[in-house]
C-alpha positions in Angstrom: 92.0 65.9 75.3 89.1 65.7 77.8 88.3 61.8 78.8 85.0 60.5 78.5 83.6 58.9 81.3 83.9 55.7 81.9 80.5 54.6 82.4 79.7 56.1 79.1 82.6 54.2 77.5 80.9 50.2 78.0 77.3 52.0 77.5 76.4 51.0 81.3 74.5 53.1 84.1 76.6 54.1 87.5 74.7 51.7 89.2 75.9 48.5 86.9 77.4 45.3 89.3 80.9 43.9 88.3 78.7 41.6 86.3 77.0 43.9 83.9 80.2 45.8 83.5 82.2 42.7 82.4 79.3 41.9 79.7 79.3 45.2 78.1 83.5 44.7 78.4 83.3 41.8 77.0 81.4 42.8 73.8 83.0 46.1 72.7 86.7 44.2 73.4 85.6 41.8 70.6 84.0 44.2 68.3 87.0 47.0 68.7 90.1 44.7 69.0 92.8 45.4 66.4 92.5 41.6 64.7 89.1 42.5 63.7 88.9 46.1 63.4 90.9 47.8 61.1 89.4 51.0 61.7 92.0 54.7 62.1 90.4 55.0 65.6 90.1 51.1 66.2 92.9 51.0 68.5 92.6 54.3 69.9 88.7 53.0 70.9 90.3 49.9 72.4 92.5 51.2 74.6 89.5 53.5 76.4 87.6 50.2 76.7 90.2 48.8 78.2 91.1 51.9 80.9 87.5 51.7 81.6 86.9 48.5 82.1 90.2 48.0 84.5 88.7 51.0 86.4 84.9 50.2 87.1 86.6 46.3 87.7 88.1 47.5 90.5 85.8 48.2 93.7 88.4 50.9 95.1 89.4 52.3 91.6 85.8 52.9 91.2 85.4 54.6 94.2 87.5 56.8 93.8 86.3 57.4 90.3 83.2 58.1 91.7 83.8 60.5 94.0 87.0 62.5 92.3 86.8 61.5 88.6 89.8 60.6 86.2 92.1 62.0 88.2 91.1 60.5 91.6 91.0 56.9 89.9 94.6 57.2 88.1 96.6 58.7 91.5 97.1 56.3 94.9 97.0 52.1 94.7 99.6 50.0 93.4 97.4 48.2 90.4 97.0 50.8 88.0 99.4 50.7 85.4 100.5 52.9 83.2 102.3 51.5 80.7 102.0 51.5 77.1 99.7 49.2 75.3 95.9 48.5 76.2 96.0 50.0 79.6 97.4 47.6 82.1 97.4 43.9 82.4 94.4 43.4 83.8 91.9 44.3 81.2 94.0 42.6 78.8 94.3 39.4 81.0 90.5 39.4 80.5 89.9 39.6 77.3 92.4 37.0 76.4 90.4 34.8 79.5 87.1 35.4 77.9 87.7 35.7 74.5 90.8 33.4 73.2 90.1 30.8 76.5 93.2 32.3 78.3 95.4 32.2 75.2 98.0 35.4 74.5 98.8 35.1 71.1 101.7 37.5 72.3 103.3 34.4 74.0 102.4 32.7 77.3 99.3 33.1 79.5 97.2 36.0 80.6 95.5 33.8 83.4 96.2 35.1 87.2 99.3 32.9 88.6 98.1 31.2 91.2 100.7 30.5 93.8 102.7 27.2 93.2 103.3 25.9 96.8 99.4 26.3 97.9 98.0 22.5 98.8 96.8 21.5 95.1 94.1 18.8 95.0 95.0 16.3 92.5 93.8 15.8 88.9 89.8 13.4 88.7 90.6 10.5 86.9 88.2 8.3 85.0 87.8 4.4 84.5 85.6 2.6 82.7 83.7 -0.4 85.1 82.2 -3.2 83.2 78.9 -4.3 85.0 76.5 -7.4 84.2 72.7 -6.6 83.2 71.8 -8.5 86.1 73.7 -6.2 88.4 72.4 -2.8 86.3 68.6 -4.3 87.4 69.5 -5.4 91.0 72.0 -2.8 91.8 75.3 -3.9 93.7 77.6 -3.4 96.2 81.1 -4.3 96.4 84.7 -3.6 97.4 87.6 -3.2 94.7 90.7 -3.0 95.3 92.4 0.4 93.8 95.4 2.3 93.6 95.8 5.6 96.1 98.2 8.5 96.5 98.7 10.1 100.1 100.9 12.4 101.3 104.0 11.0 102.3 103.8 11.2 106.1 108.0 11.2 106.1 108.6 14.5 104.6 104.6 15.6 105.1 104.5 16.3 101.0 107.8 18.7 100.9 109.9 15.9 99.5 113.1 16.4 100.9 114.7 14.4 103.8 114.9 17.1 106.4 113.4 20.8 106.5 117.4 22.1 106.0 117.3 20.5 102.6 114.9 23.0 101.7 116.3 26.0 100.0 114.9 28.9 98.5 115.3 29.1 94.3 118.1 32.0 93.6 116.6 33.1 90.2 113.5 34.0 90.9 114.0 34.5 95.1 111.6 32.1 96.2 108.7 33.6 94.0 108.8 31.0 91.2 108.0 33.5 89.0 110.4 35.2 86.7 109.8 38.4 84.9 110.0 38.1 81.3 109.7 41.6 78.4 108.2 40.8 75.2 108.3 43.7 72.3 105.0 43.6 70.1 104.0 45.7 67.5 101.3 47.2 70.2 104.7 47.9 72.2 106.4 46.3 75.0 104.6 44.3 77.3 105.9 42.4 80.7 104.4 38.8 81.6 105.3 36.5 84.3 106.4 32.8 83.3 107.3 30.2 85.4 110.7 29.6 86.8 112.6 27.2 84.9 115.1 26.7 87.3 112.8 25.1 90.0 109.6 24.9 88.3 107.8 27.2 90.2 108.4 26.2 93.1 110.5 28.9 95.2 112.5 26.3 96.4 115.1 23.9 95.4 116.1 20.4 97.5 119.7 19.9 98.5 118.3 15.7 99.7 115.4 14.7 98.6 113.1 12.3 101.2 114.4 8.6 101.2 111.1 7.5 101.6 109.2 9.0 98.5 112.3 9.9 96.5 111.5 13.6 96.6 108.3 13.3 94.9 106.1 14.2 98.4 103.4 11.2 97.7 103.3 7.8 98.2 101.5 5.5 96.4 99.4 3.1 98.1 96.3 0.7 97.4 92.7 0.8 99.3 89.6 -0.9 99.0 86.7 1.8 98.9 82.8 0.4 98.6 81.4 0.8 95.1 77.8 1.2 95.6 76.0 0.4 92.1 72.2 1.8 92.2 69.4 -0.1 91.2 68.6 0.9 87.4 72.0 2.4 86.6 72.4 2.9 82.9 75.0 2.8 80.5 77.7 5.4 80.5 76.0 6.9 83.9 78.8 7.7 86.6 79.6 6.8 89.8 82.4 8.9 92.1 85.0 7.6 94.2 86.2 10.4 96.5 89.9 10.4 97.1 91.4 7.6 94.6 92.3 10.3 91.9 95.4 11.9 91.0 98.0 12.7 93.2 97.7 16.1 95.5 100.2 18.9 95.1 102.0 20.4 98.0 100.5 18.6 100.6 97.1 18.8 98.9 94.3 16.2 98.6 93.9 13.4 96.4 91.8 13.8 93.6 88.7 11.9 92.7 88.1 8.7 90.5 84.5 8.7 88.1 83.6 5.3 87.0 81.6 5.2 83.8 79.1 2.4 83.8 79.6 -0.1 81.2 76.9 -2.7 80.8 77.1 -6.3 79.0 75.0 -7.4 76.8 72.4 -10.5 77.9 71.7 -13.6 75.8 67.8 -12.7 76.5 66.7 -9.7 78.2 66.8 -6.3 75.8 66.8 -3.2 77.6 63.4 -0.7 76.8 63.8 2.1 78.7 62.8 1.1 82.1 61.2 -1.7 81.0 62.7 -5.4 80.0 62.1 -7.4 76.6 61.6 -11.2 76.7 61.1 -13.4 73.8 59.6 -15.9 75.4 58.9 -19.2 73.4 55.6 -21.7 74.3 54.0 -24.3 73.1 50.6 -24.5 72.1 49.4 -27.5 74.0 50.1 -25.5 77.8 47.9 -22.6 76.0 44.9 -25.0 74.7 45.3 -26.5 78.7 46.0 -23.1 79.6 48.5 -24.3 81.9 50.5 -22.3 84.4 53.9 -21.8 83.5 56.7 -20.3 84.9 58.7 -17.2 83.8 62.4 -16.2 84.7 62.7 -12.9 85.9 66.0 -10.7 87.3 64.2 -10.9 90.7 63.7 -15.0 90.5 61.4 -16.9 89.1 57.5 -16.2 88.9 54.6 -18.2 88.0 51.6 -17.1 85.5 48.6 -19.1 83.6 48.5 -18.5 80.3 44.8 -18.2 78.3 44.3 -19.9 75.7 43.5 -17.2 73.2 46.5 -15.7 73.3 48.2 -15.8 69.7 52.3 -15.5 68.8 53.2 -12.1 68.9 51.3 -10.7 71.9 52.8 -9.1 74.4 52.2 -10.0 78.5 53.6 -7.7 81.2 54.8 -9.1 84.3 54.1 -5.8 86.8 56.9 -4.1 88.1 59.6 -6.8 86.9 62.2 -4.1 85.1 64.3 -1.6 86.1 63.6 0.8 88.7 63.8 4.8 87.6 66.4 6.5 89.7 64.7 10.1 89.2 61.2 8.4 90.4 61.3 4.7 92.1 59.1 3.2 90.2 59.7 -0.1 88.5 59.0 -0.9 85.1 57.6 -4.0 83.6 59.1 -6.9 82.0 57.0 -7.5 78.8 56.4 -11.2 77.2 56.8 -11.0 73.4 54.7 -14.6 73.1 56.6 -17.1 70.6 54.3 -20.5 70.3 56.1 -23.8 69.3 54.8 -27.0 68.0 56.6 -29.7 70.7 57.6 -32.5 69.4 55.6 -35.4 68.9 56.5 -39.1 69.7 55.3 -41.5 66.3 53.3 -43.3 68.6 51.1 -40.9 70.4 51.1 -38.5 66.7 47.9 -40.4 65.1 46.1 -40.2 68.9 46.5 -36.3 68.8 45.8 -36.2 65.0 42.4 -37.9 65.5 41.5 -34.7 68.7 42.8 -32.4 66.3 41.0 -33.1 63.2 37.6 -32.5 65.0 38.6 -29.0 65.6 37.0 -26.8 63.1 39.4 -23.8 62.5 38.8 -21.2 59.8 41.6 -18.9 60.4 43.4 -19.9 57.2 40.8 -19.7 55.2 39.8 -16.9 56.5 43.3 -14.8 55.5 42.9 -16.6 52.1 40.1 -14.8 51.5 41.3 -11.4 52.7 44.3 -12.0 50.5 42.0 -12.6 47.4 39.7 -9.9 47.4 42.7 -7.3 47.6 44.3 -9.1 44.3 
C-alpha cells in the first residue's frame, strides 16, 4: 500500500519550520492516540503520525525525503527505527514530553538521557528573609553569613582519593545506562533506565577522597552582600548567585532566592506606594495653629497645622512613602487627622471655660437639625 506523504499526514505545507510541524504533531498525537480513540483505523492513523512526524523532525531525514521520497528517508542514518510500535522512539518520546509532561505510562521516562558525568549546576534553593518596614522604605544593605558548597579542591569533584580509584561500572560499561525490554500490548518496546549498580555514573570508586568522603563537595560558609532596594514589597525576591544546592560533577553551585518577608509596624499601614498615619492632635495647637512636628521613615519633619482642619481629614506629606521600583517616584505619607481634648489642670479649667463660652459654634445644632428634618 502506497504511503501518503508526509507533509500531507500533519496537514502542513513543505515549507513548514520544525515549529509548525511539532504543533500540527502535537494535535493529531492527542486526537488519534489509542487512550482516546477507539476508532478500527485509530492506531493504524497514529502510527503514520508518528513516522511523519520522526521524519520532517529530523533536518537530514527530511532532506532526503525531499529529494528521494519514502524510500530515500527510510534507507542510510542510524536514527530511524524500525521496530514495531508507533514508529521509533523519538516521536513517541514527544508525545509523552508534550502531552503526559514526560510521563510513559509504559514504565519509566521518554525524556532524552542527558549524560550523567556532564558538570551539573546544582538545585536554586529558596529562604524566606524577614525584613522590618523601616528597611522595606529605606532599602538595606548587609552581609549574612550563609552556608556554601564548592567543589572539593582535593579530588576536583570526582570523589575518590586518587584518579586510580576510579573505575569504570562493569554492568553497563561505563555508559550508566542499561538497556531494559518492556512487552506492551502495542508490542515490545526498548527504554534506557539508569544503572543501578553505580547510579549512572559509569564509574565506580575503589577509595573514596579523605577529604570529602567521596561526595566531590565541600561544604563551606560565606558572607555575600544582600542588597535590599528601596520599596521592596512583600513576597518580592531577591537572588544570591552561587549559595544554592550543591553542583554535580564538578559543576556550579546553584542559586539561593530570598522571599521578602515584611513585619508589621505599630503605626505606619502600607497603601500601595504610599504610607497611612493616624496621627492624633489636639485642638488647642490647631485653634493656635501651631507647628507641629511629624515622624516620618526619613526623620522627622515639621508642618503648621490650620485651624480649620476637622478629625478625619487627610494631609499628605510629599514624597514621604515608598519609592516605586518600576518608576522612582516616591509616594506620600498621608495624615488621617485624629483631634484630642488634652487634659486640663482644675485650676486653669474655669480660665479656659470662660474663653470658650464666648465662642458661638453652631455645628451641633446645625447636625440636629439635619437629623430632624430626615425623621
Amino acid at each position: 500500500m502506497k504511503k501518503k506523504d508526509y507533509y500531507e499526514v500533519l496537514g502542513v505545507s513543505k515549507d513548514a519550520d520544525v515549529k509548525e510541524i511539532k504543533k500540527a504533531y502535537r494535535s493529531l498525537a492527542m486526537k488519534y492516540h489509542p487512550d482516546k480513540n477507539s476508532s478500527p483505523d485509530g492506531e493504524a492513523k497514529f502510527k503514520e503520525i508518528n513516522e511523519a512526524n520522526e521524519c520532517l523532525s529530523d533536518p537530514e531525514r527530511r532532506q532526503r525525503y525531499d529529494a528521494y521520497g519514502h524510500d530515500g528517508a527510510n534507507s542510510g542514518g542510524d536514527n530511524y527505527s524500525k521496530t514495531s510500535g508507533f514508529g521509533g522512539f523519538g516521536g513517541f518520546g514527544d508525545i509523552f514530553n508534550d502531552v503526559f509532561g514526560g510521563f510513559n505510562p509504559f514504565g519509566g521516562s521518554m525524556k532524552k538521557n542527558q549524560s550523567k558525568n556532564e558538570p551539573t549546576k546544582g538545585n536554586t534553593l529558596q529562604a524566606k528573609l524577614q525584613i522590618s518596614f523601616i528597611d522595606s522604605v529605606l532599602g538595606k544593605e548587609f552581609s549574612e553569613k550563609l552556608v556554601k558548597y564548592v567543589t572539593c579542591d582535593n579530588c576536583e569533584g570526582s570523589g575518590a582519593q586518587n584518579k586510580s580509584d576510579i573505575q569504570k561500572c562493569d554492568p553497563c560499561s561505563g555508559t550508566g545506562e542499561q538497556t531494559r525490554r518492556i512487552q506492551t500490548p502495542f508490542g515490545q518496546m526498548v527504554e534506557q533506565i539508569v544503572c543501578r549498580t553505580c547510579q549512572g555514573s559509569g564509574k565506580n570508586i575503589i577509595k573514596k577522597c579523605s577529604k570529602c568522603s567521596g561526595n566531590g563537595i565541600l561544604k563551606t560558609t560565606g558572607n555575600p552582600v544582600v542588597k535590599i532596594p528601596e520599596g521592596v514589597q512583600e513576597s518580592q525576591t531577591i537572588l544570591v548567585k552561587g549559595y544554592g544546592g550543591p553542583g554535580k560533577n564538578g559543576g556550579p553551585s546553584g542559586d539561593l532566592i530570598l522571599i521578602i518577608t515584611i513585619e508589621e509596624h505599630p503605626f505606619y499601614k502600607r497603601n500601595g506606594d504610599n504610607i497611612l498615619l493616624d496621627f492624633p492632635i489636639s485642638f488647642i495647637s490647631i485653634i493656635n495653629e501651631e507647628k507641629v512636628k511629624i515622624p516620618t521613615p526619613y526623620g522627622i519633619e515639621e508642618i503648621v497645622i490650620k485651624n480649620d482642619i476637622q478629625s478625619g481629614s487627610i494631609v499628605n506629606i510629599k514624597k514621604r512613602g515608598f519609592k516605586n521600583i518600576d518608576t522612582g517616584q516616591y509616594g506620600d505619607l498621608k495624615l488621617n487627622i485624629k483631634i484630642y481634648v488634652p487634659k486640663i489642670k482644675d485650676k486653669d479649667k474655669q480660665q479656659v471655660g470662660n474663653i470658650l463660652k464666648n465662642t458661638k459654634d453652631k455645628t451641633h445644632d446645625d447636625w440636629i437639625l439635619k437629623v430632624k428634618k430626615i425623621n
